[in-house]
N, C-alpha and C positions, 0 to 999 in steps of 0.2 A: 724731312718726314712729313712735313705739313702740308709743305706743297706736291707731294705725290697724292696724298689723300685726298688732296682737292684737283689737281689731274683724276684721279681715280672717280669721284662722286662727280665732278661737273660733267668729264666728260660721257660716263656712261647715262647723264641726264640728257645731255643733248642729244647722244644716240637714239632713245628715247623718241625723243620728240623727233628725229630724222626719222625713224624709221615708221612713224605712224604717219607720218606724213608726207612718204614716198612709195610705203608699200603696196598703195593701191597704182600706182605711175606704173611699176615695172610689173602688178596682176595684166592692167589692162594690156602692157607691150606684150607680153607672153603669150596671154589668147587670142588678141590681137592686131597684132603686129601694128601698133599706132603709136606714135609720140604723141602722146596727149599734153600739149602745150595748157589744155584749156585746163589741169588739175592744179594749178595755180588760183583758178579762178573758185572751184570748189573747197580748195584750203578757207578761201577767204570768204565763202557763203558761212560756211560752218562757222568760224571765229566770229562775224557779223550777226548770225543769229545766237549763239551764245550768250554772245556778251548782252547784247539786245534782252535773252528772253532774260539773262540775268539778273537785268536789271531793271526788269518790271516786276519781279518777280520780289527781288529783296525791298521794293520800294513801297510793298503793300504790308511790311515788317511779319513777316512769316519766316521761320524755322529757317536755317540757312543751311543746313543740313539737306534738306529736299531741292537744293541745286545741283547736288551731284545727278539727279535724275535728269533732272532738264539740260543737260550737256550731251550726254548721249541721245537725248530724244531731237534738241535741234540739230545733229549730225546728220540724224536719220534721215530728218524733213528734208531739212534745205540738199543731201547728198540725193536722195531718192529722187524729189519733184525736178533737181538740176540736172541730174545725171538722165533721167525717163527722157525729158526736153530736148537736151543735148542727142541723146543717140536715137529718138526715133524721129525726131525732126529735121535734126541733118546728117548725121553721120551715118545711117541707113543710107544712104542715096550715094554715098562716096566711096563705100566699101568695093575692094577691087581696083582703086585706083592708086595712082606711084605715091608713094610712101611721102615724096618730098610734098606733094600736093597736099598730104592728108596731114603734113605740118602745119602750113600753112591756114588749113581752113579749122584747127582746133586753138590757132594765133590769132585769129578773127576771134573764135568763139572767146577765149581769154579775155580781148580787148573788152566785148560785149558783155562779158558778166561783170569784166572791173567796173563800167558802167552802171552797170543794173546796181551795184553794190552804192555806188554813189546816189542815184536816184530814189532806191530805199531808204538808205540810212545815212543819206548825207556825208559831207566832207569831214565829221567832227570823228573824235577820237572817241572811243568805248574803252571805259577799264571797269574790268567787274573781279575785282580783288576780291570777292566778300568771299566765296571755294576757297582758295587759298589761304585765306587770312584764318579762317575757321580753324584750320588744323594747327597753328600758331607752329614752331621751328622747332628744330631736334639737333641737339650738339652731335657734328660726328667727329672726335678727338679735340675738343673744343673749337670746334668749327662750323657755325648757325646754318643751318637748311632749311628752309621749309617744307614741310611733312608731304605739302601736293608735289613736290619734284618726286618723291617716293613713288606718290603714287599712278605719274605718269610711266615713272619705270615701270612698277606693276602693269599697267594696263597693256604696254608695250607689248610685254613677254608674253601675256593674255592672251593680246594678237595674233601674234605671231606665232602658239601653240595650236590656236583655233584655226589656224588658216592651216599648217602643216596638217592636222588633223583631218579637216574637210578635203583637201587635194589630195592625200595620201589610203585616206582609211574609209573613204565613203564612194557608195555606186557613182555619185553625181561629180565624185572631183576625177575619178576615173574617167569618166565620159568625158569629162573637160582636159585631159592630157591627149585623151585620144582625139580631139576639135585641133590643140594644141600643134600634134605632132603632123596631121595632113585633114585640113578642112573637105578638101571633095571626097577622100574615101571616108571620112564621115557621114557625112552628105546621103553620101551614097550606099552607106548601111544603115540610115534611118535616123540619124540623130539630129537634133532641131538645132541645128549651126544656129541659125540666128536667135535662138530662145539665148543658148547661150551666151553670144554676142551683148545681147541684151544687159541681162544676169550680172553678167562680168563687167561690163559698163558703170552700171549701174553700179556694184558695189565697191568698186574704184571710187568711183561718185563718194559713197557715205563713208570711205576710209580714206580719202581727201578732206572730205568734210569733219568728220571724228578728231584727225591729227588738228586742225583749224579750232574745233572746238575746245576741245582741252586744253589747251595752251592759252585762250583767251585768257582765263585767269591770271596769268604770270604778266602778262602783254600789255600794251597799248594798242587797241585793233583800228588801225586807220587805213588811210587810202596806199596801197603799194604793198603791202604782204602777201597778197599772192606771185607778184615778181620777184620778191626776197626769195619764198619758200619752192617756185620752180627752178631758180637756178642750183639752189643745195640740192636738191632732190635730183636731178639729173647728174649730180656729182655723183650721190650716194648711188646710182643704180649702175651710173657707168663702171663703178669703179668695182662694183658687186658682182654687176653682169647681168646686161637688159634682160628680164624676162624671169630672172631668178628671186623666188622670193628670200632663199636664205639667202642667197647674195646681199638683196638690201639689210639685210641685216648686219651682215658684214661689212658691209661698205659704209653705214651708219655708225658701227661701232667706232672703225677706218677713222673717218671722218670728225665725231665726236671726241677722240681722244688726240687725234691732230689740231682739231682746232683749242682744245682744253691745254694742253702742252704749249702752246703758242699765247695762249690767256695771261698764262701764269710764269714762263720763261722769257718770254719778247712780242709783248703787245703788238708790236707795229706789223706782225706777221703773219695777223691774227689771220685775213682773207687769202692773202698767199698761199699762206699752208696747205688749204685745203687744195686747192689747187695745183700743187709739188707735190702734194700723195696722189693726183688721179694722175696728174704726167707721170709718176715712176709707175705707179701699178701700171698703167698703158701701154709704158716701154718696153715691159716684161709681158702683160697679156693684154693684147690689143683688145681684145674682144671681155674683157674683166674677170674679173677670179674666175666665178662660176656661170660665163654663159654658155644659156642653153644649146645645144647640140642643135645645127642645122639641118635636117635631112635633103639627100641630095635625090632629085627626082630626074630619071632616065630617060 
């Protein structure tokens, strides 16, 4: 019984934290159509400034309660200023071209922000435990959690409410299926393709950055997390369905509760696992649960 419960809480924590920190991968492929390699690199702007402002912030002994502000505000920055960079400096100029190409030059751009991450903030490791530590732990069945894994869950669903909300129920997420579904007759009824292009970059950007940011707390934020956090990410969407956001949800869930089963049943299985639920879901839908529907043009 103890160990289902803790299958049950670990892995819907890690779902959590996957799907904050993929959901912006598979916005971008959708309106898109981009494998953005370089969101690896905005995980790791975010968790870098966090931790960073974290801990200028508790070292001047102020309220530690007012960190929870400063996690979502460095998402915003470093997702915003990285993500504006990124797509009006280069990826404007590539749009239109083969898909493999535009892997390749957001695998550049990843290399180049690992760097930039290194040159800012050095080689050294950031832990800014002080968010976390605040909320002190909560027995579930006598079993110790800490209160921030709650409350990344919380924010998740947050998420993923507020984006279902915006793409479903508002003029501007409609205009955005309609860029989705065929760019030139867009185009061509008046809609600012690229305003959106933009928009949607962009906010991939600060929900790369966001997932990086909140998780700093739990973490060790050093050199090599945003190579961790794109290869999971690219599990969770394929396995959802590139393009799909409730997919990544599902494939996060997928994912989280494979890898928690595997924690707690047979450690040695731990990375495998994941990887034997994207080959079986594959083998059944090549293309993931929920991918989007391709229109076929005449």
């Amino acid at each position: 019984m103890l160990t289902a419960i803790a299958i049950a809480v670990d892995g819907l924590g890690f779902a959590a934290w996957l799907f904050l920190s993929s959901v912006g991968l598979t916005l971008i492929y959708g309106v898109m159509r981009i494998l953005n390699i370089a969101h690896g690199g905005f995980y790791a702007l975010g968790a870098y400034s966090s931790a960073w402002a974290i801990g200028l912030y508790t070292a001047t002994g102020s309220p530690i309660i007012l960190t929870f502000l400063l996690i979502p505000l460095a998402a915003l920055l470093a997702g915003l200023i990285a993500g504006l960079v990124v797509e009006r400096g280069i990826l404007r100029f590539m749009y239109g071209r083969d898909e493999v190409l535009m892997v390749l030059v957001t695998y550049a751009i990843f290399l180049i922000l690992e760097d930039a991450t290194k040159l800012i903030w050095g080689t050294d490791s950031y832990v800014a435990w002080q968010p976390a530590f605040h909320f002190g732990t909560i027995d579930v069945f006598g079993i110790p959690y800490t209160v921030y894994k709650f409350l990344i869950i919380a924010v998740a669903i947050a998420v993923g409410i507020a984006l279902y909300l915006v793409l479903n129920k508002t003029r501007v997420g409609r205009l955005l299926l309609v860029v989705i579904e065929d760019r030139e007759i867009s185009a061509a009824l008046g809609i600012n393709v690229t305003l959106f292009f933009t928009v949607t970059f962009v906010m991939g950007a600060i929900l790369g950055a966001l997932g990086g940011a909140i998780t700093a707390p739990e973490i060790s934020v050093s050199p090599g997390i945003g190579a961790e956090i794109i290869v999971l990410s690219f599990a969770v969407i394929v396995i959802g369905g590139m393009g799909s956001i409730g997919g990544a949800m599902i494939g996060a869930l997928i994912v989280g509760f494979a890898r928690a089963a595997s924690v707690h049943l047979y450690p040695p299985a731990e990375l495998f696992s994941i990887y034997l639920v994207m080959a079986a879901v594959l083998a059944v839908k090549p293309y993931g649960l929920f991918a989007l529907a391709e229109s076929r043009k005449i």
